[in-house]
mmCIF entry with sequence, helices, sheets and N, C-alpha, C, O atoms, coordinates in Angstrom:
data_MODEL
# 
_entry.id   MODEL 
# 
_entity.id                         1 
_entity.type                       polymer 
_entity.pdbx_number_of_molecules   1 
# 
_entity_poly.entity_id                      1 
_entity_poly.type                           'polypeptide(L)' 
_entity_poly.nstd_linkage                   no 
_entity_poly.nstd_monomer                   no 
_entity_poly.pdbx_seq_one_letter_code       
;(UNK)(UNK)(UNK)(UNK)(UNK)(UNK)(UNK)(UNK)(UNK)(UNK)(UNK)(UNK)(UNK)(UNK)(UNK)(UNK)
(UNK)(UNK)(UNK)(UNK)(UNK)(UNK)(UNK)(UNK)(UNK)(UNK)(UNK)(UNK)(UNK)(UNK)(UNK)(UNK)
(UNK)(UNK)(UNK)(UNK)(UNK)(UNK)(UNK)(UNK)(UNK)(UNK)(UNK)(UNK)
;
_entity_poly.pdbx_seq_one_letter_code_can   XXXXXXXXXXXXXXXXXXXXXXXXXXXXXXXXXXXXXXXXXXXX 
_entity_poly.pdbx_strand_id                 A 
# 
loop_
_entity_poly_seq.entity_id 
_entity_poly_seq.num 
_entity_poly_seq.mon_id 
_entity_poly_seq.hetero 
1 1  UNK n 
1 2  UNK n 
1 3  UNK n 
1 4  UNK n 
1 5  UNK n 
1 6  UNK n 
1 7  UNK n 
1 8  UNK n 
1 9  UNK n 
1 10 UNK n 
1 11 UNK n 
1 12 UNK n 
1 13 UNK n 
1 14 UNK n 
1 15 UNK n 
1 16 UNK n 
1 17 UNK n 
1 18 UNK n 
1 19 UNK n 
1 20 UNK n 
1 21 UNK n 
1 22 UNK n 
1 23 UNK n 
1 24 UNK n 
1 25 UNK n 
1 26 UNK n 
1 27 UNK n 
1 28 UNK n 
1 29 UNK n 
1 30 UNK n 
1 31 UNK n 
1 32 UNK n 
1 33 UNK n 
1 34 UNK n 
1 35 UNK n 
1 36 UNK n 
1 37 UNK n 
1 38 UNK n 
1 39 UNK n 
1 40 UNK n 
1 41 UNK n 
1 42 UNK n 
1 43 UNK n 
1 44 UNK n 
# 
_struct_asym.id          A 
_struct_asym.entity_id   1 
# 
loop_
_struct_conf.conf_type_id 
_struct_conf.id 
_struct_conf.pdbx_PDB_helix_id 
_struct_conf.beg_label_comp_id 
_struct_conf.beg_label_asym_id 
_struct_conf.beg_label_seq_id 
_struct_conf.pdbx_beg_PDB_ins_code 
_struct_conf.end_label_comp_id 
_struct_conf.end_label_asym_id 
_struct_conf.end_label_seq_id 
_struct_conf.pdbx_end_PDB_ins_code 
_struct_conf.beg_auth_comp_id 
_struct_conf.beg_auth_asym_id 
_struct_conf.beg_auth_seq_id 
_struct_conf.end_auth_comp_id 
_struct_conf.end_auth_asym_id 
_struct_conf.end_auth_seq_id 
_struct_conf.pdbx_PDB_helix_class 
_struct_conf.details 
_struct_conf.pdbx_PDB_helix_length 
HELX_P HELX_P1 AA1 UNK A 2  ? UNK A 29 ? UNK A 2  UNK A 29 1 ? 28 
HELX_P HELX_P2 AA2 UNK A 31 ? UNK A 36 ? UNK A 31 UNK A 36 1 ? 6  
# 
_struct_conf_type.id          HELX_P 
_struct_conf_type.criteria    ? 
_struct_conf_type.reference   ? 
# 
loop_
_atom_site.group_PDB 
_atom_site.id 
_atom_site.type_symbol 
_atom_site.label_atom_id 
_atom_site.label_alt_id 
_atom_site.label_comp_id 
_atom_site.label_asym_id 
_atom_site.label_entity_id 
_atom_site.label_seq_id 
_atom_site.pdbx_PDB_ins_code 
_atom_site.Cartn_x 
_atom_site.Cartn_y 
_atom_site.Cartn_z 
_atom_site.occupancy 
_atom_site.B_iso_or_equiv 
_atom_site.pdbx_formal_charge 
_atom_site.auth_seq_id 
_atom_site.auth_comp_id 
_atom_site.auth_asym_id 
_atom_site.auth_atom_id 
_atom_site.pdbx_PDB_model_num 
ATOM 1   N N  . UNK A 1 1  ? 5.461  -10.397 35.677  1.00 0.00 ? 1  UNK A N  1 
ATOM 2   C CA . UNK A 1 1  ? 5.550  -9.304  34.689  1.00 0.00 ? 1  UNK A CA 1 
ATOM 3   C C  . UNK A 1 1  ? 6.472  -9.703  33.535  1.00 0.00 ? 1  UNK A C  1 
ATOM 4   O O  . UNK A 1 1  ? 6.201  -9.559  32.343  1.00 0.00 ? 1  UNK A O  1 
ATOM 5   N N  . UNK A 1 2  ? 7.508  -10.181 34.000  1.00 0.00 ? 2  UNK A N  1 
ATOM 6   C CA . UNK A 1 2  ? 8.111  -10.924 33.171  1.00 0.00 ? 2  UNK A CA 1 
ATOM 7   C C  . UNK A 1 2  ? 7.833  -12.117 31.861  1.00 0.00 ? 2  UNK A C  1 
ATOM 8   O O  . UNK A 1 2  ? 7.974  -12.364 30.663  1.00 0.00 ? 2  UNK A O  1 
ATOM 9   N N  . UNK A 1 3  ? 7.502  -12.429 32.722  1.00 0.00 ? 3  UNK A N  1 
ATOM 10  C CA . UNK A 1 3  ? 7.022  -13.907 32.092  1.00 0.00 ? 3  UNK A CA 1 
ATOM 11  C C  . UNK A 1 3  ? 5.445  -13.375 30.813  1.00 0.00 ? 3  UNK A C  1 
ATOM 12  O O  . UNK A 1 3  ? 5.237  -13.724 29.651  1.00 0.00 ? 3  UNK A O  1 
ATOM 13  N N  . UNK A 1 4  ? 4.933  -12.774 31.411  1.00 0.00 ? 4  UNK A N  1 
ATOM 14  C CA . UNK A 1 4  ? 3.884  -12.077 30.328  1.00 0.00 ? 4  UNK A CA 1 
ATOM 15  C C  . UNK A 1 4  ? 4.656  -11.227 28.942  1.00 0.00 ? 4  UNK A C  1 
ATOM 16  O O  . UNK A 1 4  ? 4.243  -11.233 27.783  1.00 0.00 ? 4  UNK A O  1 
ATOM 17  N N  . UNK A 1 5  ? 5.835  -10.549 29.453  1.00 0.00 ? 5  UNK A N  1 
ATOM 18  C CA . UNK A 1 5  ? 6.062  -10.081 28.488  1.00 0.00 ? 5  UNK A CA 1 
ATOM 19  C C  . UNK A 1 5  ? 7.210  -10.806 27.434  1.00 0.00 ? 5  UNK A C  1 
ATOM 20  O O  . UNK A 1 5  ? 7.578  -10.165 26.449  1.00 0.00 ? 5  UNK A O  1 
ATOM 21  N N  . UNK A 1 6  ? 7.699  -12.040 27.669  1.00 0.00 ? 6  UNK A N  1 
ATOM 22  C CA . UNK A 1 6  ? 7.943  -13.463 27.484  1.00 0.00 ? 6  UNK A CA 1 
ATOM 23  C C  . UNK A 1 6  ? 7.069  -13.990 26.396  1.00 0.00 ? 6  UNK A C  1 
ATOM 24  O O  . UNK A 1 6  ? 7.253  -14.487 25.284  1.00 0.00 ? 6  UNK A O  1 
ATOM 25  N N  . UNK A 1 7  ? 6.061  -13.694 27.137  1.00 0.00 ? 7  UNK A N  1 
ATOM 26  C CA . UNK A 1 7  ? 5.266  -14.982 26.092  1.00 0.00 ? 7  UNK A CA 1 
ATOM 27  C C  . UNK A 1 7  ? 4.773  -13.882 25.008  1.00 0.00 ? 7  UNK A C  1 
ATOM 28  O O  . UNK A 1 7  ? 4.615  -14.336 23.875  1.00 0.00 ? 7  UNK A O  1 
ATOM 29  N N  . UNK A 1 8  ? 4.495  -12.448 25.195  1.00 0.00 ? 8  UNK A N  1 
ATOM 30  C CA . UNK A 1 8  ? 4.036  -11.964 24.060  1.00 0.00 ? 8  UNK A CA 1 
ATOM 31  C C  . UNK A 1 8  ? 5.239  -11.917 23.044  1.00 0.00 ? 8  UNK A C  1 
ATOM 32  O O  . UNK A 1 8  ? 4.959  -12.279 21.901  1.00 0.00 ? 8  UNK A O  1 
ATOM 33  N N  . UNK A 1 9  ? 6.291  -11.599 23.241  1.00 0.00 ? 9  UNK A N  1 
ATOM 34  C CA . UNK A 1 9  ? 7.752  -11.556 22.410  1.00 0.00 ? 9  UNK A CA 1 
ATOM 35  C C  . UNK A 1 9  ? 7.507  -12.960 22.001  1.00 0.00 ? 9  UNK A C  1 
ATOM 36  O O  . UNK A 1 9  ? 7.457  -12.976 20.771  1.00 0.00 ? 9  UNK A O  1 
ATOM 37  N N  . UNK A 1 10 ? 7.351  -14.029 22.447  1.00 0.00 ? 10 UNK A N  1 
ATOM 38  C CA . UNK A 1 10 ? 7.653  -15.304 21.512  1.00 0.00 ? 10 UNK A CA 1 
ATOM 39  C C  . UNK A 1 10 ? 6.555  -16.010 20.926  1.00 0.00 ? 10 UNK A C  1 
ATOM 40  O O  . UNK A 1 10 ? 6.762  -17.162 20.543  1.00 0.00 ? 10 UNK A O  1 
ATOM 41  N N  . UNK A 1 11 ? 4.991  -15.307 20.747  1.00 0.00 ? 11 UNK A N  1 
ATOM 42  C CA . UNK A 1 11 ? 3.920  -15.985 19.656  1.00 0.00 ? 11 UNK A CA 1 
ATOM 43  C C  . UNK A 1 11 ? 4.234  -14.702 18.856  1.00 0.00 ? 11 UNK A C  1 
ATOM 44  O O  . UNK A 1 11 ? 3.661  -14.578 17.773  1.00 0.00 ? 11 UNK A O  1 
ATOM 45  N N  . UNK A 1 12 ? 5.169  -13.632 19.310  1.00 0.00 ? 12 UNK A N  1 
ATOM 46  C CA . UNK A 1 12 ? 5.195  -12.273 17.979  1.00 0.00 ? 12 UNK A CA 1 
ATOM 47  C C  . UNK A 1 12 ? 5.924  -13.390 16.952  1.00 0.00 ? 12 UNK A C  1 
ATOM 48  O O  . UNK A 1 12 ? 5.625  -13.849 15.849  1.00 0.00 ? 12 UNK A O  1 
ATOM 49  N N  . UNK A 1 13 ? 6.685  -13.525 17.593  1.00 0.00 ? 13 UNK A N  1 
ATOM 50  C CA . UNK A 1 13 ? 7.934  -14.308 16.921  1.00 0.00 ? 13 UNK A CA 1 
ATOM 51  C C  . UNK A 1 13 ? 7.511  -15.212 16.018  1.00 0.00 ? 13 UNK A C  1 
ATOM 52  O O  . UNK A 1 13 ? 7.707  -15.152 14.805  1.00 0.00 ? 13 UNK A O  1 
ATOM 53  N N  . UNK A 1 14 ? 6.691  -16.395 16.848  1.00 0.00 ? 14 UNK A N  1 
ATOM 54  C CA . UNK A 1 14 ? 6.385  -17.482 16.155  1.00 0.00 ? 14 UNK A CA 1 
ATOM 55  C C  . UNK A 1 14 ? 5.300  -17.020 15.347  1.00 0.00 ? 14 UNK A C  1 
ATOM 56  O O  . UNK A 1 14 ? 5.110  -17.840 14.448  1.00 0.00 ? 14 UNK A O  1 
ATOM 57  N N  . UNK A 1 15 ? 4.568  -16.128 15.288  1.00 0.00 ? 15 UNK A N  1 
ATOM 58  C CA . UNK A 1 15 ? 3.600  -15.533 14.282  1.00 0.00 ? 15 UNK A CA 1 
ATOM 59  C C  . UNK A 1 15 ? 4.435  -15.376 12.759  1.00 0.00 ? 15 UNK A C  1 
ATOM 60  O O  . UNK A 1 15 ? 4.339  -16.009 11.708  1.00 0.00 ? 15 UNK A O  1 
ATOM 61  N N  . UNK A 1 16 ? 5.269  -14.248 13.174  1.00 0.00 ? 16 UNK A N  1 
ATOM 62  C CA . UNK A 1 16 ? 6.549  -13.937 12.378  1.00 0.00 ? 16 UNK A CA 1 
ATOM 63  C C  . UNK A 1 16 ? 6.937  -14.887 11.470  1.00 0.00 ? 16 UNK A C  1 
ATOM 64  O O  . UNK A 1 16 ? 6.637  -14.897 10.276  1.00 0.00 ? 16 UNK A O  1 
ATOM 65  N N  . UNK A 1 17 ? 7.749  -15.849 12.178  1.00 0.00 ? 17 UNK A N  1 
ATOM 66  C CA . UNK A 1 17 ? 8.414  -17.179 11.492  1.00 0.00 ? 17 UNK A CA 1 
ATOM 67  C C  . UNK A 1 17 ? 7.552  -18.153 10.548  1.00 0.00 ? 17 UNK A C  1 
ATOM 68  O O  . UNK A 1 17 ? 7.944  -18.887 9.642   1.00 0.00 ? 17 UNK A O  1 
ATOM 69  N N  . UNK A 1 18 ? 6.177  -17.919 11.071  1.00 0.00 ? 18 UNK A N  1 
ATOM 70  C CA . UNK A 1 18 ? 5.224  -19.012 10.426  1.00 0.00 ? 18 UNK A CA 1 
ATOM 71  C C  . UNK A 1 18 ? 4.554  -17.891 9.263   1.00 0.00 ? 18 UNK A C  1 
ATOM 72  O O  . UNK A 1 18 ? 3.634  -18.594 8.844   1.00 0.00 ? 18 UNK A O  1 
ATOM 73  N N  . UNK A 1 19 ? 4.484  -17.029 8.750   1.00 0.00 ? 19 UNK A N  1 
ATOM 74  C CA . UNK A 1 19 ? 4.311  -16.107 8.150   1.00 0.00 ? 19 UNK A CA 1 
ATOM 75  C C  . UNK A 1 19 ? 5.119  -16.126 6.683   1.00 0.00 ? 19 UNK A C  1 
ATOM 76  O O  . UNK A 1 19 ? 4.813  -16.207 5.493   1.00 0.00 ? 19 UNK A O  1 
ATOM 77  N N  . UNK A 1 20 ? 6.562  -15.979 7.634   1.00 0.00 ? 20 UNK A N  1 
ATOM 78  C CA . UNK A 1 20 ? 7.838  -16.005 6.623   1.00 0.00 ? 20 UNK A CA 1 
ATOM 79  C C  . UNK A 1 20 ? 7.790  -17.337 5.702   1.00 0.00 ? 20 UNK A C  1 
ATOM 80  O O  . UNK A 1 20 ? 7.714  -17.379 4.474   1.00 0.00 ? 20 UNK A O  1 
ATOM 81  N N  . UNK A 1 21 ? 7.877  -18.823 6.969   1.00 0.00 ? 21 UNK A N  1 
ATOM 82  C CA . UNK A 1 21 ? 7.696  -19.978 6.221   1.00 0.00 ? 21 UNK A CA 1 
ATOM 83  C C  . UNK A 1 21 ? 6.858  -19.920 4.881   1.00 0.00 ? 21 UNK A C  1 
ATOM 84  O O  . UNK A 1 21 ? 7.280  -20.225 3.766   1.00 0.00 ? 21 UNK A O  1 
ATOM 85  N N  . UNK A 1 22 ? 5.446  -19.419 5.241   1.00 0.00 ? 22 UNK A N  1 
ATOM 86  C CA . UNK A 1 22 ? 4.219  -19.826 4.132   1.00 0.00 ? 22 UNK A CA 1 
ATOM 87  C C  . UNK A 1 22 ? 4.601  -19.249 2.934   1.00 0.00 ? 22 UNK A C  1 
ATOM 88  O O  . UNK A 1 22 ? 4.584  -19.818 1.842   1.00 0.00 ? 22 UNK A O  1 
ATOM 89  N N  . UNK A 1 23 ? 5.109  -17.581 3.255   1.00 0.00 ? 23 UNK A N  1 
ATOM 90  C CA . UNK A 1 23 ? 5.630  -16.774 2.106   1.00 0.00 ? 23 UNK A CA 1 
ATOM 91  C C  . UNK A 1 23 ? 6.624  -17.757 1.538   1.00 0.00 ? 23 UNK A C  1 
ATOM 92  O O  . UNK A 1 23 ? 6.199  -18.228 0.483   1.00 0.00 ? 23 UNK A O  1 
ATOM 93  N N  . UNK A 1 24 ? 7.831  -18.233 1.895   1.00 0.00 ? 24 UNK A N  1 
ATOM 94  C CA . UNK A 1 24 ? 8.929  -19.298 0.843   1.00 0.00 ? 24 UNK A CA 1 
ATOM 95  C C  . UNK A 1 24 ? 8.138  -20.058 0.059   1.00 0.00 ? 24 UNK A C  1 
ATOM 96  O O  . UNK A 1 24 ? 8.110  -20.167 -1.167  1.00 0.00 ? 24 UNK A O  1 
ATOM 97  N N  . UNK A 1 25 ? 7.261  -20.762 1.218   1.00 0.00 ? 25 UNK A N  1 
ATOM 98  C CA . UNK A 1 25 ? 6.551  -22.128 0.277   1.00 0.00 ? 25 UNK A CA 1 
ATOM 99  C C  . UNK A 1 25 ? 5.959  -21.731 -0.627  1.00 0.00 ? 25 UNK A C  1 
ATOM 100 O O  . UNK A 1 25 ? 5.823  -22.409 -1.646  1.00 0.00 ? 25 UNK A O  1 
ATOM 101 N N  . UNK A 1 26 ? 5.384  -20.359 -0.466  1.00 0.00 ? 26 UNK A N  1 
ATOM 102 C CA . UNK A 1 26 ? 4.797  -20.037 -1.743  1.00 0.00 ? 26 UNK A CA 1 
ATOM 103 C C  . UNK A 1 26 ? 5.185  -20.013 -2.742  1.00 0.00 ? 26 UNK A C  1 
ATOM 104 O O  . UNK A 1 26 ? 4.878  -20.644 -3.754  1.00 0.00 ? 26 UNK A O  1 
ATOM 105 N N  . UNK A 1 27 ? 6.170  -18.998 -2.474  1.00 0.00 ? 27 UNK A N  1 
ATOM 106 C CA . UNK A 1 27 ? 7.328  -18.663 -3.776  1.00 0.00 ? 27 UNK A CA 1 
ATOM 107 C C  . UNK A 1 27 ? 8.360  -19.847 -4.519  1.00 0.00 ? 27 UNK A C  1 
ATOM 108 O O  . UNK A 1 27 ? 9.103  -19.571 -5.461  1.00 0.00 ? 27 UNK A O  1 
ATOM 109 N N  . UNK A 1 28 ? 8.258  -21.071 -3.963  1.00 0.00 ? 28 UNK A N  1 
ATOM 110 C CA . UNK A 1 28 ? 9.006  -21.842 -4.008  1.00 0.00 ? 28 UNK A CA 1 
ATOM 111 C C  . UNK A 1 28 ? 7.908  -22.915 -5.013  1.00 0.00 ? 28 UNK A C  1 
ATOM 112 O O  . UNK A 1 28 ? 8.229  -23.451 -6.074  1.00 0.00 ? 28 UNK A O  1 
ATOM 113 N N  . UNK A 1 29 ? 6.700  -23.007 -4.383  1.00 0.00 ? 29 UNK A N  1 
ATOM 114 C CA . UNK A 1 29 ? 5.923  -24.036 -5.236  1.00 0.00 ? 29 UNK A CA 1 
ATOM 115 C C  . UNK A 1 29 ? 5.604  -23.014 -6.709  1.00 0.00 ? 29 UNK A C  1 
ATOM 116 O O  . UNK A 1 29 ? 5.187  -23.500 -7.760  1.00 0.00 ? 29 UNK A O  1 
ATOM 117 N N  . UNK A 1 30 ? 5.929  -21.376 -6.489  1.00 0.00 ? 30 UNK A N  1 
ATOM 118 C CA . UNK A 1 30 ? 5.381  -20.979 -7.975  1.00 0.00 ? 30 UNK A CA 1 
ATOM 119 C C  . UNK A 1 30 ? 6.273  -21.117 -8.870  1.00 0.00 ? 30 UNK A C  1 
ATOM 120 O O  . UNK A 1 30 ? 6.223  -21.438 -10.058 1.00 0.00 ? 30 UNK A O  1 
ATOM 121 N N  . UNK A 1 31 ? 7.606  -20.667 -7.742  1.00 0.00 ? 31 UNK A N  1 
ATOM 122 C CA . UNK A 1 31 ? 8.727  -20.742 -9.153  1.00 0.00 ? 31 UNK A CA 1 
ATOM 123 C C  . UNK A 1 31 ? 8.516  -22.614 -10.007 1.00 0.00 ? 31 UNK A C  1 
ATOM 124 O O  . UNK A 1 31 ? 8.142  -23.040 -11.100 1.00 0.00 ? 31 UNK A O  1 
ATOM 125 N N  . UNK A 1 32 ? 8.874  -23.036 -9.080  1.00 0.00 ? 32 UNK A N  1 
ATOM 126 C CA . UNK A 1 32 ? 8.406  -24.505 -9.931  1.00 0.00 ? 32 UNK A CA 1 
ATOM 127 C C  . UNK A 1 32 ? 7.109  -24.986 -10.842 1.00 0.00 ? 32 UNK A C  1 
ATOM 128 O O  . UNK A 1 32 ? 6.878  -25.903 -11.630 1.00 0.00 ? 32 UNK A O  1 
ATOM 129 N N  . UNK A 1 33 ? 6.550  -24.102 -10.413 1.00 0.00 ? 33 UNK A N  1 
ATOM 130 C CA . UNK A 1 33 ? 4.993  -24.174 -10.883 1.00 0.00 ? 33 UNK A CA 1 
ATOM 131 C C  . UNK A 1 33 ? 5.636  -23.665 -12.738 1.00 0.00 ? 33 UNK A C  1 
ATOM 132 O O  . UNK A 1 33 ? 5.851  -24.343 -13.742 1.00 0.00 ? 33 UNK A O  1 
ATOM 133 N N  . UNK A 1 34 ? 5.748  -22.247 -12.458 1.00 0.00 ? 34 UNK A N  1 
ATOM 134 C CA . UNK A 1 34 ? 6.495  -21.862 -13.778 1.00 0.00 ? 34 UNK A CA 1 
ATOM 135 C C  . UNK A 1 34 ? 7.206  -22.337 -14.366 1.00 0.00 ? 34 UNK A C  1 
ATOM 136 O O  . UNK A 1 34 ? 7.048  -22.627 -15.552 1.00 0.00 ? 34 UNK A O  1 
ATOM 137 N N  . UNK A 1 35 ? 8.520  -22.621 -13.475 1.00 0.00 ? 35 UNK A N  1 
ATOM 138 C CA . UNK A 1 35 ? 9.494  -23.439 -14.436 1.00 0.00 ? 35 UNK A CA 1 
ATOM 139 C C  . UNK A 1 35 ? 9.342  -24.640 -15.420 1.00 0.00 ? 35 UNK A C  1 
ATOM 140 O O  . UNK A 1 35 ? 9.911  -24.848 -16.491 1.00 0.00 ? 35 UNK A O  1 
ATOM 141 N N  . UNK A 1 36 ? 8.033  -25.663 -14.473 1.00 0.00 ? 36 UNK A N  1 
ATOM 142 C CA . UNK A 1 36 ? 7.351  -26.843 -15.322 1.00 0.00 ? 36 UNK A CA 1 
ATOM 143 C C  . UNK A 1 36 ? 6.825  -26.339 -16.912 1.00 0.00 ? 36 UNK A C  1 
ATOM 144 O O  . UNK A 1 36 ? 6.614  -27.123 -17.838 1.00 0.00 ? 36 UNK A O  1 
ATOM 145 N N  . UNK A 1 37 ? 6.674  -24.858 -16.976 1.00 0.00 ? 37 UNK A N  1 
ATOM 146 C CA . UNK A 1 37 ? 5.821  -24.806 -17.898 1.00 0.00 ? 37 UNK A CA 1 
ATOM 147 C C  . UNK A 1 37 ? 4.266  -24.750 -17.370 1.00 0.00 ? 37 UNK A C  1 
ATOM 148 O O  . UNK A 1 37 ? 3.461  -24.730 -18.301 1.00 0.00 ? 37 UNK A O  1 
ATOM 149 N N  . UNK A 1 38 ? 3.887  -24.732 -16.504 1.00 0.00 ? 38 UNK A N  1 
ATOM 150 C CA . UNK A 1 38 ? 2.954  -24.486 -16.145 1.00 0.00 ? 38 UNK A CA 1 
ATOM 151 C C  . UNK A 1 38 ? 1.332  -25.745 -16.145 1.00 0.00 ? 38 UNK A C  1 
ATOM 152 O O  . UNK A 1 38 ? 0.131  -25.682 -15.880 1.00 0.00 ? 38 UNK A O  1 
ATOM 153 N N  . UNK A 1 39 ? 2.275  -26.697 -16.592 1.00 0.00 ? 39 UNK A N  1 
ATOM 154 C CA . UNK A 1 39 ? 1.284  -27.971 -16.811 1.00 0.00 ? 39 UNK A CA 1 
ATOM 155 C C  . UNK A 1 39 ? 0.797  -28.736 -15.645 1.00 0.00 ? 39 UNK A C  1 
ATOM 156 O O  . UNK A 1 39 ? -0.366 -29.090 -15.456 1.00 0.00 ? 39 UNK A O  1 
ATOM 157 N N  . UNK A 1 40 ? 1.947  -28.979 -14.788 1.00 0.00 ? 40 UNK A N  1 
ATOM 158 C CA . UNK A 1 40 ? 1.435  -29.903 -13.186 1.00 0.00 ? 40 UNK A CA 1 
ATOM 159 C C  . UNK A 1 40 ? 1.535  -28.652 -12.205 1.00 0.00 ? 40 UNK A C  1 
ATOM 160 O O  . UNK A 1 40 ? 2.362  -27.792 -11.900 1.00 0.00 ? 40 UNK A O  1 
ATOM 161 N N  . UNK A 1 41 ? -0.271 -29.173 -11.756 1.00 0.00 ? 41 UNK A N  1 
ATOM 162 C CA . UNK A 1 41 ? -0.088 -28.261 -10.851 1.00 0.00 ? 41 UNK A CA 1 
ATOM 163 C C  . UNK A 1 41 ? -0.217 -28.343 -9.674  1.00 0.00 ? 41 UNK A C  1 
ATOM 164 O O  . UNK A 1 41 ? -1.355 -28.720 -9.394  1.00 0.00 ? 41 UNK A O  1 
ATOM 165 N N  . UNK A 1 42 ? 0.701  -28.090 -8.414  1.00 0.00 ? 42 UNK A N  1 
ATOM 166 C CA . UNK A 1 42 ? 0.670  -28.646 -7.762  1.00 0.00 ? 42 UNK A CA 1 
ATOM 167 C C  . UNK A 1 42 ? -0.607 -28.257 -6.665  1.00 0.00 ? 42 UNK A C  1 
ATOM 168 O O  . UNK A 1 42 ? -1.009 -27.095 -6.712  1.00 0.00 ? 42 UNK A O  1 
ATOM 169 N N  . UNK A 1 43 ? -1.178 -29.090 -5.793  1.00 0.00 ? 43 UNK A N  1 
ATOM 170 C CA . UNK A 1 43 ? -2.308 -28.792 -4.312  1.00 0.00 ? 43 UNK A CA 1 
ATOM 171 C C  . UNK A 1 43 ? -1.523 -28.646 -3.261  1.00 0.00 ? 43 UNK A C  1 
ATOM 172 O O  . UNK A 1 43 ? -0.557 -29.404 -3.172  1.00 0.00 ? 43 UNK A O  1 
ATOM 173 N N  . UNK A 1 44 ? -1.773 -27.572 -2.153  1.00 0.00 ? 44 UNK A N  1 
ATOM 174 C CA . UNK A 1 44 ? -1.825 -27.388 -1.336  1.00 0.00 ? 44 UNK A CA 1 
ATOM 175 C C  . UNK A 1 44 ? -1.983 -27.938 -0.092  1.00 0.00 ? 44 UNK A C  1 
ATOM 176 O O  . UNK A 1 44 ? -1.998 -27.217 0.905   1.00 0.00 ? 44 UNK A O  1 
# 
Protein backbone atom coordinates (compact mmCIF):
# COMPACT_ATOMS: atom_id res chain seq x y z
CA UNK A 1 0.00 0.00 0.00
CA UNK A 2 2.75 1.88 0.63
CA UNK A 3 4.93 1.50 -1.89
CA UNK A 4 1.96 2.30 -4.51
CA UNK A 5 1.38 5.36 -2.95
CA UNK A 6 5.31 6.00 -3.27
CA UNK A 7 5.48 5.68 -6.63
CA UNK A 8 2.40 7.83 -7.44
CA UNK A 9 3.93 10.88 -5.19
CA UNK A 10 7.23 10.52 -7.15
CA UNK A 11 6.19 10.42 -11.24
CA UNK A 12 3.67 13.48 -9.65
CA UNK A 13 6.83 14.91 -8.81
CA UNK A 14 8.93 14.02 -11.61
CA UNK A 15 6.04 15.08 -13.96
CA UNK A 16 6.18 18.39 -11.99
CA UNK A 17 9.98 18.97 -12.21
CA UNK A 18 10.15 18.07 -15.93
CA UNK A 19 7.33 20.52 -16.65
CA UNK A 20 9.03 23.30 -14.61
CA UNK A 21 12.48 22.43 -16.44
CA UNK A 22 10.85 22.88 -20.13
CA UNK A 23 8.99 26.10 -18.85
CA UNK A 24 12.87 27.79 -17.86
CA UNK A 25 14.26 26.49 -21.08
CA UNK A 26 11.74 28.15 -22.65
CA UNK A 27 11.89 31.33 -21.15
CA UNK A 28 15.49 31.28 -21.17
CA UNK A 29 16.04 30.46 -25.02
CA UNK A 30 13.30 33.51 -25.63
CA UNK A 31 14.77 35.95 -23.50
CA UNK A 32 17.98 35.40 -25.57
CA UNK A 33 16.13 34.94 -28.58
CA UNK A 34 15.03 38.73 -27.95
CA UNK A 35 17.89 40.05 -26.54
CA UNK A 36 19.92 38.96 -29.95
CA UNK A 37 17.60 41.17 -31.64
CA UNK A 38 15.83 38.59 -32.89
CA UNK A 39 18.14 37.47 -35.86
CA UNK A 40 19.63 33.83 -34.69
CA UNK A 41 17.30 31.67 -34.10
CA UNK A 42 17.77 29.18 -32.13
CA UNK A 43 16.23 24.95 -32.82
CA UNK A 44 15.01 22.97 -30.44
Amino acid sequence: MVAIVLMCVYSMLSLILFHFIMELHRYYYLRKYIESGGKTHRAF
